[in-house]
N, C-alpha and C positions, 0 to 999 in steps of 0.2 A: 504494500500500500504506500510506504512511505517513497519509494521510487517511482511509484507512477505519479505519487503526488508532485515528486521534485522533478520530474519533467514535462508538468505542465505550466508555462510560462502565461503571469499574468498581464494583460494590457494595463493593467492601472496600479498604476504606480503614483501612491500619496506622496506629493512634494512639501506636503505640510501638514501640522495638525491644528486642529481650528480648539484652544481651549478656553473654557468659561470660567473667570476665579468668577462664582456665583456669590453677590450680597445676600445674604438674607436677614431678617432681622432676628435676632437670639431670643431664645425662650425665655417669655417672659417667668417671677416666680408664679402667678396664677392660672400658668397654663401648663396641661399635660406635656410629656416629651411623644406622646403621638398625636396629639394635634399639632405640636411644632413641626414635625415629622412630614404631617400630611403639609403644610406649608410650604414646606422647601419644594417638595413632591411635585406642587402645584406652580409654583416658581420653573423647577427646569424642566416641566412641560411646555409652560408659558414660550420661553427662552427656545427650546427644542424646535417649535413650530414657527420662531421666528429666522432665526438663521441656525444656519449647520454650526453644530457643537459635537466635536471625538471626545472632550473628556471636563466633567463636571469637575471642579476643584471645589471644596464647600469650606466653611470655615471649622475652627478646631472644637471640636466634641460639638461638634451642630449634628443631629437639634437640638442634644438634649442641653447643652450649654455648658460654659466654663463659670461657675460661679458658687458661692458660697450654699445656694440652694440646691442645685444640683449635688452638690458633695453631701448635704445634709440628708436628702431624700432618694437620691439614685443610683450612689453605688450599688456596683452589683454585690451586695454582700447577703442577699437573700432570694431563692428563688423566684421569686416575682420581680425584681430587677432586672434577672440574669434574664428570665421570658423577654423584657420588655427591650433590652437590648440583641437581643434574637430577633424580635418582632421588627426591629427598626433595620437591622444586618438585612432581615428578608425582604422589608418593602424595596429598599436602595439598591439591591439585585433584583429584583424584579422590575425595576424600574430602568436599571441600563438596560436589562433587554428588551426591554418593552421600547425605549427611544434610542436602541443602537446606539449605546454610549456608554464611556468608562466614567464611574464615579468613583471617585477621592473625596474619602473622609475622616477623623480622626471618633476615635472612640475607647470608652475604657475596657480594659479587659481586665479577664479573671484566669486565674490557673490558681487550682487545690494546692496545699503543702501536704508533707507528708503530716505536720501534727493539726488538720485539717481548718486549718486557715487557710485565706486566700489571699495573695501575692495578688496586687493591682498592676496595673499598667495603662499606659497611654499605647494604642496601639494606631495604625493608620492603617488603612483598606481600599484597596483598588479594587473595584468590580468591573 
């Protein structure tokens, strides 16, 4: 497969990539991180349908935000966190495929220790 695939020669050859660093405005604290979610969502559709975008750039820990309430309420340190940043991973991939696009975003992650704690992290994600 992979020889038949490298001898077929494609006509189109990208000489550029068209990227969006996407505004959006940050979660507020009286708003869920899935309504902020659906926001942005709504944003680089908006954007999508107006000019060609290869790769969404969004800003750091958008939607659910960089701030003292986000830290208070949304680490993932409890399984209902952990869903809701699952929930938000899955819309943002299902959304570059749905408008043929890579998005770039930051987000928290989690990995177990061995004395069942969880080791946080700043992660970034291309889809």
């Amino acid at each position: 497969v992979l020889q038949k695939m490298a001898s077929v020669k494609s006509t189109v050859v990208p000489d550029h990539v068209q990227i969006c660093p996407l505004q959006v405005e940050l979660r507020r604290p009286d708003e869920s991180p899935m309504n902020a979610t659906q926001r942005v969502v709504e944003r680089m559709r908006t954007v999508a349908l107006q000019t060609k975008v290869d790769l969404f750039i969004l800003p750091e820990l958008s939607p659910v935000g960089y701030s003292e309430d986000t830290f208070a309420k949304y680490l993932p340190n409890t399984p209902q966190n952990q869903q809701l940043y699952q929930n938000i991973d899955d819309i943002f991939a299902y959304q570059a495929r749905r408008l043929q696009v890579f998005v770039c975003y930051g987000t928290i992650g989690w990995t177990p220790r061995e004395d069942g704690t969880l080791k946080l992290s700043i992660r970034q994600v291309v889809l």
